[in-house]
LUMDRENRO-880004 format. One record per residue (C-alpha): x, y, z; residue number from 1. Coordinates in nm, 4 decimals. Layout:
<rs>
R	X	Y	Z	NUM
...
</rs>
This chain:
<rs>
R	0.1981	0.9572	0.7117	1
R	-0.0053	0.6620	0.6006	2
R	0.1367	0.2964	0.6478	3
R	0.1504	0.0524	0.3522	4
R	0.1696	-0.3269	0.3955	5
R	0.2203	-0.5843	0.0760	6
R	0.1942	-0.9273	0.1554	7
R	0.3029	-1.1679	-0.0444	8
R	0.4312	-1.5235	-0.1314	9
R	0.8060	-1.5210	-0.1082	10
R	0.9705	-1.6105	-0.4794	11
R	0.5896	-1.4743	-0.5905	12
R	0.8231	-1.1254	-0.7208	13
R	1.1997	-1.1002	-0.7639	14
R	1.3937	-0.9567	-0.4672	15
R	1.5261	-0.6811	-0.7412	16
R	1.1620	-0.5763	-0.8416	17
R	1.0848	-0.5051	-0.4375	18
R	1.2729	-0.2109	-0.3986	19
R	1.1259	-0.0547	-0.7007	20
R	0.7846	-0.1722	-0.5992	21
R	0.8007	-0.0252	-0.2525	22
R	0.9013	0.3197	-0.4003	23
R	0.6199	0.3124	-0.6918	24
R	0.3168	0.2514	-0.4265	25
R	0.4634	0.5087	-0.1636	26
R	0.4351	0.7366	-0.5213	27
R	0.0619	0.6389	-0.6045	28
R	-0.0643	0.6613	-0.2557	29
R	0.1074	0.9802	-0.2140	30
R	-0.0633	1.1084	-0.5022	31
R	-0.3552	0.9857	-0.4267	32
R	-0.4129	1.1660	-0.0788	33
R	-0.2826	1.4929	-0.3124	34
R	0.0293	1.5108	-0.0663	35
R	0.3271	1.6736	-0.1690	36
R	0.6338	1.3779	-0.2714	37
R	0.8640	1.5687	-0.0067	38
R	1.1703	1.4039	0.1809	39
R	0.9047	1.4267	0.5190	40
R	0.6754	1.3153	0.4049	41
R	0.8808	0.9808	0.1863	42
R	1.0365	0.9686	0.5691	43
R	0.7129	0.8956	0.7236	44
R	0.5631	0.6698	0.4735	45
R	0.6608	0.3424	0.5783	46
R	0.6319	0.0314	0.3851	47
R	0.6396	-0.3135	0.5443	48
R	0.7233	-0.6266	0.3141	49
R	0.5170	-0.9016	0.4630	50
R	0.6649	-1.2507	0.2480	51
R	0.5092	-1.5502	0.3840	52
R	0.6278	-1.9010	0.3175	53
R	0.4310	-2.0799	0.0169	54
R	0.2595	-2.2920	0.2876	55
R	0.1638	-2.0260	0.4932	56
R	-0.1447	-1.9114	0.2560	57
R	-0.4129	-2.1131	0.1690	58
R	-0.6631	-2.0533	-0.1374	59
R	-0.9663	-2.1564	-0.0340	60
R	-0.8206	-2.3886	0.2269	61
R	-0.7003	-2.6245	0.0194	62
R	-0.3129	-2.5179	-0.0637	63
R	-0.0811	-2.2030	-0.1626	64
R	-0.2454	-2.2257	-0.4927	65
R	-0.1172	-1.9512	-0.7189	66
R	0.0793	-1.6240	-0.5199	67
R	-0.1439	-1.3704	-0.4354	68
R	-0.0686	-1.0338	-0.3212	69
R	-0.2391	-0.8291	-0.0394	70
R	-0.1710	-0.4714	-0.0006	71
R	-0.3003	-0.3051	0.3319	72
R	-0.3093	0.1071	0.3110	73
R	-0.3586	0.3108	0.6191	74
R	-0.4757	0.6322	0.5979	75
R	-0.6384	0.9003	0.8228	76
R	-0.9994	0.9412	0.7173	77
R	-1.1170	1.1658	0.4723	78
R	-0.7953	1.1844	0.2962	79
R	-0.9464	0.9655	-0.0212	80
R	-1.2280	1.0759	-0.1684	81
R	-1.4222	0.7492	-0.3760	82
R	-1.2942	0.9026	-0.6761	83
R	-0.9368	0.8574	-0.5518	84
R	-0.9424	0.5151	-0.4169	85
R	-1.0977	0.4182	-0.7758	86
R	-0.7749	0.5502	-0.9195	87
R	-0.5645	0.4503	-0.6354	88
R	-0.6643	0.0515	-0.6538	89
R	-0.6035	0.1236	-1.0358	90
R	-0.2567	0.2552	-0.9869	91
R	-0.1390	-0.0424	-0.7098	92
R	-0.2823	-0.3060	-0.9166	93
R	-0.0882	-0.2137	-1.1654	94
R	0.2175	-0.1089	-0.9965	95
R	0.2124	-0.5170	-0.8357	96
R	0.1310	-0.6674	-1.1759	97
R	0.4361	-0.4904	-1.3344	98
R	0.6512	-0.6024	-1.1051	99
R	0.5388	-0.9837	-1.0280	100
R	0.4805	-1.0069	-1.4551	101
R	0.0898	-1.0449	-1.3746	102
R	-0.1356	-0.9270	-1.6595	103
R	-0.3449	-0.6805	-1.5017	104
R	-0.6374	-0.8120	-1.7286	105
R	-0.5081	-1.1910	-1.7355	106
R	-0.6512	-1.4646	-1.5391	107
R	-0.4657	-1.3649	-1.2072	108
R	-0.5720	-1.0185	-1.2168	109
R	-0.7765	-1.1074	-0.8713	110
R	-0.4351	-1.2628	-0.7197	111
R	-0.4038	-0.8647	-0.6483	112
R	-0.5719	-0.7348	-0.3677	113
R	-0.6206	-0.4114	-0.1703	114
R	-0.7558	-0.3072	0.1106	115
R	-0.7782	0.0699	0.2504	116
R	-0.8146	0.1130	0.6489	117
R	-0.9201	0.4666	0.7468	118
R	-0.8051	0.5661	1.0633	119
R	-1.0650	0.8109	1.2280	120
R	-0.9394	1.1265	1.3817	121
R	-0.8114	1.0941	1.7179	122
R	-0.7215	0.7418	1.6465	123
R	-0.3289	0.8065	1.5138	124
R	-0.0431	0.8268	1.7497	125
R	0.3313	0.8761	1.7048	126
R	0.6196	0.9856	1.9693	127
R	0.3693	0.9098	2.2381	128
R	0.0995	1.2030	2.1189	129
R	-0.2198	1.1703	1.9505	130
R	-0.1541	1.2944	1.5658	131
R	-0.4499	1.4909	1.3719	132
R	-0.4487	1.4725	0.9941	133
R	-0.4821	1.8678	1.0180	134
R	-0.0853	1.8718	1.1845	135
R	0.0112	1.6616	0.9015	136
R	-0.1502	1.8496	0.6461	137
R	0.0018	2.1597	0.7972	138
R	0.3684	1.9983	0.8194	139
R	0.3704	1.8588	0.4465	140
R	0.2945	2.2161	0.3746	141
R	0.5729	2.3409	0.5405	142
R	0.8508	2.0923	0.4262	143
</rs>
């Protein structure tokens, strides 16, 4: 169930490459939290597209600058180990470089950034209830 946000300068990626995008980082995070690619839990990933106006970021205060990209996973805690959000951050900068034609080594490889936000147990709610990553766990397993 973990929540992904990319924010980004509109016109910074074609509308076409979104779509695509959207599906590829739902992939990699999936993988990364070793969770089963099922229809529940694809259902329950959400991704929000975030596209700001070119004036509404500024690089070091001074101007829009170059686009830059900010992607914002949510996660319950302990479902990354380091060794996961190594890859992970691998696997969405690359995903976002393919599809805004960014080198990943160039000189805007740091116009890509990610942040992970761990969400400590009892701190997750959905339909009005408090949601444990156990239940979740136990519910990909099922589906």
């Amino acid at each position: 169930m973990p929540m992904i946000d990319l924010t980004f300068v509109r016109g910074s990626v074609d509308e076409a490459a979104l779509s695509p995008l959207a599906d590829e980082l739902v992939t990699v995070l999936l993988r990364a939290e070793r969770a089963p690619d099922t229809p529940f839990l694809r259902d329950n990933t959400w991704v929000y597209l975030h596209a700001l106006d070119t004036e509404a970021l500024s690089v070091g205060g001074r101007g829009p600058g170059a686009p830059r990209f900010r992607v914002d996973l949510t996660v319950f805690e302990g479902a990354l180990s380091q060794d996961r959000k190594e890859q992970l951050a691998a696997d969405v900068h690359a995903a976002v470089c393919a599809a805004a034609g960014i080198d990943p080594q160039g000189p805007k490889a740091f116009h890509v950034w990610m942040l992970i936000r761990e969400i400590p147990e009892g701190n997750w709610a959905g339909g009005g209830n408090i949601i444990y990553y156990r239940q979740v766990k136990g519910l990909a397993a099922q589906d």
